[in-house]
C-alpha positions in Angstrom: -84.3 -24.0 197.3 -82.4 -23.0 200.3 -81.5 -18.9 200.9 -77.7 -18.1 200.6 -75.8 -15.0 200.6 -73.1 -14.3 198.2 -69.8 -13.5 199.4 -66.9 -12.5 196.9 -62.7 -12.5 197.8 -59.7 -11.3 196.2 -57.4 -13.9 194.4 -53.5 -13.2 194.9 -53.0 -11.7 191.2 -56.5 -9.6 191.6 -59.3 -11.6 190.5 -62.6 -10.8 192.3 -64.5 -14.3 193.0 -67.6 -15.4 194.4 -68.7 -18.2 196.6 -72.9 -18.7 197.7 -72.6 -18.6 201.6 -75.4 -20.9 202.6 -76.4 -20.5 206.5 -75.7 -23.5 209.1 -75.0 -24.6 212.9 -72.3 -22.1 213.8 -70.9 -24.9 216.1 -70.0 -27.7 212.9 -67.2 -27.2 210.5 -68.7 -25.4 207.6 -68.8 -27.4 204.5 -66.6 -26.2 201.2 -67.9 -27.7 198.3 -66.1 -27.4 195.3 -67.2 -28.3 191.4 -65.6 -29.8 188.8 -63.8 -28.4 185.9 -67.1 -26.7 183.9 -69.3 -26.4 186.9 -69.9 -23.5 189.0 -71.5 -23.2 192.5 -75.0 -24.0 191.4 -73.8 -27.8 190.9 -73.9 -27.7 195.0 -77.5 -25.9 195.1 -79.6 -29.1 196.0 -77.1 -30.7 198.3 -77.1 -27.1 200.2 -81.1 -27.6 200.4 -80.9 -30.6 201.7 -78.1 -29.8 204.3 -78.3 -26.5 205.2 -79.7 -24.9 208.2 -78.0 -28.1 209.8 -74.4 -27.2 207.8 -73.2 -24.1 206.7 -72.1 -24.8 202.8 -69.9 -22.7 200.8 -69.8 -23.4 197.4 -67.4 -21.4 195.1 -66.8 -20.4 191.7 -63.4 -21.0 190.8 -61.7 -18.5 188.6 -63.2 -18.3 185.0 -66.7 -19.6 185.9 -70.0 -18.4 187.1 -70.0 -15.2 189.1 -66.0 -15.0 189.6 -64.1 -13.3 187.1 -61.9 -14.5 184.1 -58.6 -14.7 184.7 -56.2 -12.6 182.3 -53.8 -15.5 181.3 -55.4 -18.9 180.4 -52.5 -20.7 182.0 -53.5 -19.7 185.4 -56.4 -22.2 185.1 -54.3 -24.7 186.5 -54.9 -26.8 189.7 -51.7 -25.2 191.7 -53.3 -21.6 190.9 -57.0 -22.6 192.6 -55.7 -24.2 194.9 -53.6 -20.8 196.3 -57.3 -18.7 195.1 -59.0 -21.2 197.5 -56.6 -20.7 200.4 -57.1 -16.9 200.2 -60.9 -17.6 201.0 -59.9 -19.7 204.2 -58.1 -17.1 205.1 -60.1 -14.2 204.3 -63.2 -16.2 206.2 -61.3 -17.3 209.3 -61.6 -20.5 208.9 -59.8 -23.3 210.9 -61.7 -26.4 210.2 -63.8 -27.5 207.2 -65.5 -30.3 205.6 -63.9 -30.8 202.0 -67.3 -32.1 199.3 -65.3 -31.8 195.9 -66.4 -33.0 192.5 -63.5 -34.2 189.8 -61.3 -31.2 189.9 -63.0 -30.0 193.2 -62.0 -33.8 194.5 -58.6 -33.1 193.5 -57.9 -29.7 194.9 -59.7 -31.5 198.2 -56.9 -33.6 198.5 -54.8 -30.9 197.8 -56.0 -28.8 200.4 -55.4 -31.6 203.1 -52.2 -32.4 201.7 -51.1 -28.9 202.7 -53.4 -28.2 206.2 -54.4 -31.8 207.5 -55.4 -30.7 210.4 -58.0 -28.1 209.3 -59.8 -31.1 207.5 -62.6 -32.4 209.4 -63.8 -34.9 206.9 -63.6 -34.9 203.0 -66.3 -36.6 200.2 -64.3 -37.1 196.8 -66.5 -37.5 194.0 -65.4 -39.5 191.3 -61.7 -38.9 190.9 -58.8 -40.1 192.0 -55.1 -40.2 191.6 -55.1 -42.1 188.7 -57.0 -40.3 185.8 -58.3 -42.9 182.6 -57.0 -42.1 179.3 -61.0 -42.4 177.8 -62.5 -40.0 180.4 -59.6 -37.4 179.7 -60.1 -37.8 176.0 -64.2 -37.5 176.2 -63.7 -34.1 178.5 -61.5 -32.7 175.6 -64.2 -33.5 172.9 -66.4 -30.8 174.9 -64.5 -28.2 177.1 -63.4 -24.8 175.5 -66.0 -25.5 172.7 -68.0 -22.5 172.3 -72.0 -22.9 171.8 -75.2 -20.6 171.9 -78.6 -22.2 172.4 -81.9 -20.2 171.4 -84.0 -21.8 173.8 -83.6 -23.6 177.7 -84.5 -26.5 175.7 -81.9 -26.6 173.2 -79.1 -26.6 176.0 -80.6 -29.3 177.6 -81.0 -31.7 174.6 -77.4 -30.4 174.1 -76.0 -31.1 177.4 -78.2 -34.9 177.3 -76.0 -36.0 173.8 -72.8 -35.0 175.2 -73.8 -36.6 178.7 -76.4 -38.8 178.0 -73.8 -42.2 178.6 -72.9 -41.0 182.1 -76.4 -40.4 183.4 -78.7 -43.0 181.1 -81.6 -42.7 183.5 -81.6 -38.9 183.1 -85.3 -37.9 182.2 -85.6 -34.4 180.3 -86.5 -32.1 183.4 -83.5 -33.2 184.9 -80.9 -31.9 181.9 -83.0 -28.9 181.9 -82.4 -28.4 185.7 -78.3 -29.0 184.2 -78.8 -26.8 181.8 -79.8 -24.1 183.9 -76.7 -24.7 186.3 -74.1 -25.1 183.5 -75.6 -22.3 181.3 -76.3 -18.5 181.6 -78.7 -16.0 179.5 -77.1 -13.0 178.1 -78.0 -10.0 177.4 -78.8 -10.8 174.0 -80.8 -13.7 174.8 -78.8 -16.7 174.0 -78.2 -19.1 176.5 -74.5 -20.2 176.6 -71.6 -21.8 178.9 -71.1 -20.4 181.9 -67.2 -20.6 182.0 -64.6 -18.6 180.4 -63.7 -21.7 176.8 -60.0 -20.2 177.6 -60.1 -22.7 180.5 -59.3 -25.3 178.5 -55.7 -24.1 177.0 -53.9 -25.8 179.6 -55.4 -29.2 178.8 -54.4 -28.8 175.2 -50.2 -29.0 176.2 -49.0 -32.2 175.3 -48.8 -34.1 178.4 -50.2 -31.3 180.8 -52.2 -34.5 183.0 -49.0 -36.5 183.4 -45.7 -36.4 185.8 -47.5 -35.2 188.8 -48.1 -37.8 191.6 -51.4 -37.0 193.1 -51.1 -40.1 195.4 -49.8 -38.3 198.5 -52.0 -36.0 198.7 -55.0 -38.4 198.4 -53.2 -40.4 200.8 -53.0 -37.3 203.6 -57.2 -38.2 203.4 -56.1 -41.0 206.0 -57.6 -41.4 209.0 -60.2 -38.6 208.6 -63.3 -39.2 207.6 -63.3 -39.2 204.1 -66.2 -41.3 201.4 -65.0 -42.0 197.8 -68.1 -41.8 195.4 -67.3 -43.9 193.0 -70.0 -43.9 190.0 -70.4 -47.7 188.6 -69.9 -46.6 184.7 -67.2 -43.9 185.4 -64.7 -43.3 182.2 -62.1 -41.1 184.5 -62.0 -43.0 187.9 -61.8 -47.0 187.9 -62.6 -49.7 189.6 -59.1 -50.6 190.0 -58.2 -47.2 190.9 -61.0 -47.2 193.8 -59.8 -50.1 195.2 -56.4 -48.8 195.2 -57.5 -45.9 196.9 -59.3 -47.9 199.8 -56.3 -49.7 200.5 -53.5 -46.9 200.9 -56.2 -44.3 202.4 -57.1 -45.7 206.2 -60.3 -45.2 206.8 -62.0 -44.3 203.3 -65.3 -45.8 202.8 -65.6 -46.3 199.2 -69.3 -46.2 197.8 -70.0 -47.5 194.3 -73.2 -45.0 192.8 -75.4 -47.6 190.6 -76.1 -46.7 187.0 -73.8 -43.5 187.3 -70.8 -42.5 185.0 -68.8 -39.5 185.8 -69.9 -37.9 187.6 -72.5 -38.5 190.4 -75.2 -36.0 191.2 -74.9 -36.3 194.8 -78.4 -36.6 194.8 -78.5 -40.5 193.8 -80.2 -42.5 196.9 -76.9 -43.8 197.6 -74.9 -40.8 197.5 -77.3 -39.1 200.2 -76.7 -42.2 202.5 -73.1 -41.8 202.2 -73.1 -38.1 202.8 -75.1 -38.9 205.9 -72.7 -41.7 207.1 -69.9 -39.0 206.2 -71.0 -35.9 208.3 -72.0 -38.4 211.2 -68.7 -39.6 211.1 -67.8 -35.6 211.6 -69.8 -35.3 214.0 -68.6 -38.2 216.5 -65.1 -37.3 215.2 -65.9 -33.9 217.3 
């Protein structure tokens, strides 16, 4: 796997977080890749193998997983809140222009982010989520998140992980939910093997309604005329077909790519996710 250098910054209400700093051509727009809602920076670590050297990647913890700390009051894990937490970081690192690669909730503060500094986006991926979230893939996520569990053995965590995923990602082989495992899951001190998020996270998904009454399609729609790829994963319970298309209409310039025998959400590392990826930071590139 590709070297990185970890880098930490101070969130407005004093939370120290951490980001991997992955090394790249000084000269592109470095790449922020943010994870979805239970993930951590290790989601990004074979995209950052792949790409860097070429791109410089940052891929963060958000507050309340992996290497960034938990934050004090459960209702600061709320998309308004990382989305200030994330603009202290382009701050703190200088940075004028970047390349947006965001998974579910990382898609979602991606949008954000442009809908608030357009002009610092040089292109955007949005994996799997839209504007428009289905009812059955917000159910299935609160089935799982906040639910506390210990695994004896690497194993364990991945047969674990495979029953509560297994429908998204049916052509998973066991290697590869141990290679999960070992991204979603840390070994403590006593040798269990557990989440590697703070289960407070999921208070705010548990207030009645807490999904609804916000109108994400503007800042989707400030994705226009940048370069900007939709992964769309074919058996996706949170981001439909309809939505997709939706999306490709209103967003000029979105190329929307359906992932084959994915649910929610992509790998990134799917044959046809690395093709759009491609087509993606070429478009970047002749964008200047």
């Amino acid at each position: 796997m590709a070297a990185w250098v970890d880098g930490y910054w101070w969130s407005k209400d004093g939370l120290r977080l951490h980001y991997r700093d992955y090394a790249g051509d000084a000269a592109r727009p470095p790449i922020l890749c943010i994870p979805g809602l239970t993930r951590n920076a290790r989601d990004f670590a074979e995209v950052a193998a792949r790409l860097s050297g070429d791109w410089r990647l940052i891929c963060v913890d958000l507050r309340g997983r992996g290497e960034s700390a938990y934050a004090k009051d459960p209702m600061t894990y709320v998309p308004l809140t990382y989305l200030h937490d994330l603009e202290a970081l382009l701050k703190e690192l200088d940075l004028a222009r970047i390349v947006l690669f965001g998974t579910s909730l990382g898609g979602m503060l991606s949008a954000l982010l442009a809908s608030t500094g357009r002009e610092r986006v040089a292109g955007a991926l949005i994996n799997d989520v839209g504007p428009v979230l289905d009812s059955a893939g917000l159910a299935r996520i609160r089935t799982y998140v906040g639910r506390n569990a210990s695994f004896p053995t690497w194993m364990h965590a991945a047969r674990a992980l495979a029953e509560v995923h297994g429908a998204a990602h049916p052509q998973a082989l066991i290697e590869d939910w141990l290679s999960m495992a070992k991204r979603l899951c840390r070994l403590t001190p006593a040798g269990r093997i557990v989440y590697d998020y703070d289960m407070k996270l999921a208070e705010p998904l548990r207030v009645p309604g807490g999904e609804s009454g916000f109108d994400m399609w503007p800042a989707f729609e400030s994705l226009a005329n940048r370069p900007a790829t939709l992964l769309h994963g074919a058996h996706s319970d949170l981001l439909s077909a309809a939505t997709a298309a939706e999306m490709a209409r209103r967003i000029a310039g979105l190329e929307v790519v359906t992932v084959p025998g994915a649910g929610h959400a992509p790998t990134l590392v799917e044959p046809e996710s690395v093709s759009a990826i491609d087509r993606l930071l070429a478009r970047v590139v002749a964008a200047g």
